[in-house]
C-alpha positions in Angstrom: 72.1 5.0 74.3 70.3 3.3 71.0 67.5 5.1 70.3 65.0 3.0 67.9 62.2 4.6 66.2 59.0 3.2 64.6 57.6 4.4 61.6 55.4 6.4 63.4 56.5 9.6 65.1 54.3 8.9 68.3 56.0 5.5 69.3 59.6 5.8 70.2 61.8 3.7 72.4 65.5 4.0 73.9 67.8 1.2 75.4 69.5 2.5 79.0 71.8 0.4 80.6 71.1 0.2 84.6 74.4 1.5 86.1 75.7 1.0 90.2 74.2 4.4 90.7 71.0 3.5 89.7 70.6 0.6 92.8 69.8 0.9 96.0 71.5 -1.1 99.2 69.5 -4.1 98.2 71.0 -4.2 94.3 68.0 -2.9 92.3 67.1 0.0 90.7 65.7 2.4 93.2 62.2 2.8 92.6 62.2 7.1 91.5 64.8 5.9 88.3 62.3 4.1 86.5 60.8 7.2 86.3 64.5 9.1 85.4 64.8 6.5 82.6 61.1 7.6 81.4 62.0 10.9 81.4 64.7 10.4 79.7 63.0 8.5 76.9 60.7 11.6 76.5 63.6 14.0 76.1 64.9 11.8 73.0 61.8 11.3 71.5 61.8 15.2 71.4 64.9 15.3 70.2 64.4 12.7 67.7 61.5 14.8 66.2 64.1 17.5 65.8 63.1 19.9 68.8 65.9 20.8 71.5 65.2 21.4 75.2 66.8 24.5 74.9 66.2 25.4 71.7 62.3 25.5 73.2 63.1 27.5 76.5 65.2 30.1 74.1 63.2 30.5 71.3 59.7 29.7 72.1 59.5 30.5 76.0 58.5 26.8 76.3 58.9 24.2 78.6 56.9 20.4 79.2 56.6 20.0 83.0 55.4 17.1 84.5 51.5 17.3 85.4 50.7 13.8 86.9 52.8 10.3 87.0 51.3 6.7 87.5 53.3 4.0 87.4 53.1 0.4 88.4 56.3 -1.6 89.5 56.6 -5.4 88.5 59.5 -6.9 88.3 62.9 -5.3 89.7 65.9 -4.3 87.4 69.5 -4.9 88.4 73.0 -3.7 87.8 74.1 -3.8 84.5 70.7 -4.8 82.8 70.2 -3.8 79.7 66.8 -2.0 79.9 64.3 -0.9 76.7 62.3 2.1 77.9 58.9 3.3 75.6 57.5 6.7 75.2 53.8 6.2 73.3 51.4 9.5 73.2 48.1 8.1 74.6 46.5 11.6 74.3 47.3 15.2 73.0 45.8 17.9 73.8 46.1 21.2 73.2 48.3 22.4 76.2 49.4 18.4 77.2 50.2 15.2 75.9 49.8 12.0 77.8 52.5 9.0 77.7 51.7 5.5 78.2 55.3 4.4 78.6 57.3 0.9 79.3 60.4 -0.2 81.0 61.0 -3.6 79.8 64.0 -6.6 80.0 65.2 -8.9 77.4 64.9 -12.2 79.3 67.7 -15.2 78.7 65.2 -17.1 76.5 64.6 -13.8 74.4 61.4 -12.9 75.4 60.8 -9.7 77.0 59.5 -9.1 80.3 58.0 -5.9 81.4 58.9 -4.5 84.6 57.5 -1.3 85.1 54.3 0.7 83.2 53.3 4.3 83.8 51.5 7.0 82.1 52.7 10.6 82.5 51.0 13.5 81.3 52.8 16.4 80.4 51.7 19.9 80.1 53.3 23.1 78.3 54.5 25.5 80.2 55.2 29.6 79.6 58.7 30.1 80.8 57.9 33.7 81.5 54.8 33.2 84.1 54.7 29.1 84.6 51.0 29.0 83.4 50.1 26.4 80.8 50.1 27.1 77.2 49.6 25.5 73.9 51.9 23.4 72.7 54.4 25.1 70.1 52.7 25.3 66.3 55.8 23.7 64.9 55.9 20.7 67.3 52.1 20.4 66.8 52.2 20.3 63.0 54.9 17.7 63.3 52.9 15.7 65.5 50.3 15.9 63.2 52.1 14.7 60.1 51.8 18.4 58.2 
């Protein structure tokens, strides 16, 4: 996994390769992985910012649950493609922050050819009752550029 970051802290990107567990009987990826791979794409972003998963549940009693996903499906990816996958913050909110994110292919010419879109909000989560709460100071401030 390449991760690739602009210079600014709200656009990130990661390269996934599409592997034979990915595909279903017909040879592409099975439609729920596009939205593995964008998950996925979130979790690094995080990461690249310097916050762990864990790190969140164990020392903030945080977690970012999915709220709503909307995606629309294109073009299919197949075995072994070599897939770029987006994470852009659309919106941030107090307690949520909505993705517009990409799935896109390199084509032969060079060009790149999108094959899947969604936005996906995300909401924070108490780990202690499940109810919504603000985002974490620290990852705000980041966000924020302070």
């Amino acid at each position: 996994m390449c991760k690739q970051i602009t210079d600014n802290d709200n656009d990130f990107s990661i390269k996934i390769r599409v592997y034979y567990e990915d595909t279903d009987s017909g040879g592409v990826v099975y439609y729920a992985n596009y939205l593995k791979f964008m998950e996925r794409s979130r979790t690094e972003w995080l990461r690249s910012l310097g916050f762990e998963q864990d790190q969140l549940i164990n020392e903030l009693q945080t977690i970012f649950a999915v709220r709503s996903a909307q995606a629309e499906y294109y073009r299919p990816a197949k075995f072994n493609d070599l897939l770029q996958v987006t994470a852009t913050i659309k919106e941030m909110k107090r307690s949520n922050i909505t993705f517009q994110q990409q799935v896109t292919r390199k084509k032969q010419d060079g060009s790149t050819e999108l094959l899947v879109e969604g936005t996906i909000k995300i909401v924070s989560v108490n780990t202690i009752n499940f109810k919504p709460k603000k985002i974490p100071d620290q990852l705000m401030e980041h966000l924020n550029g302070h």
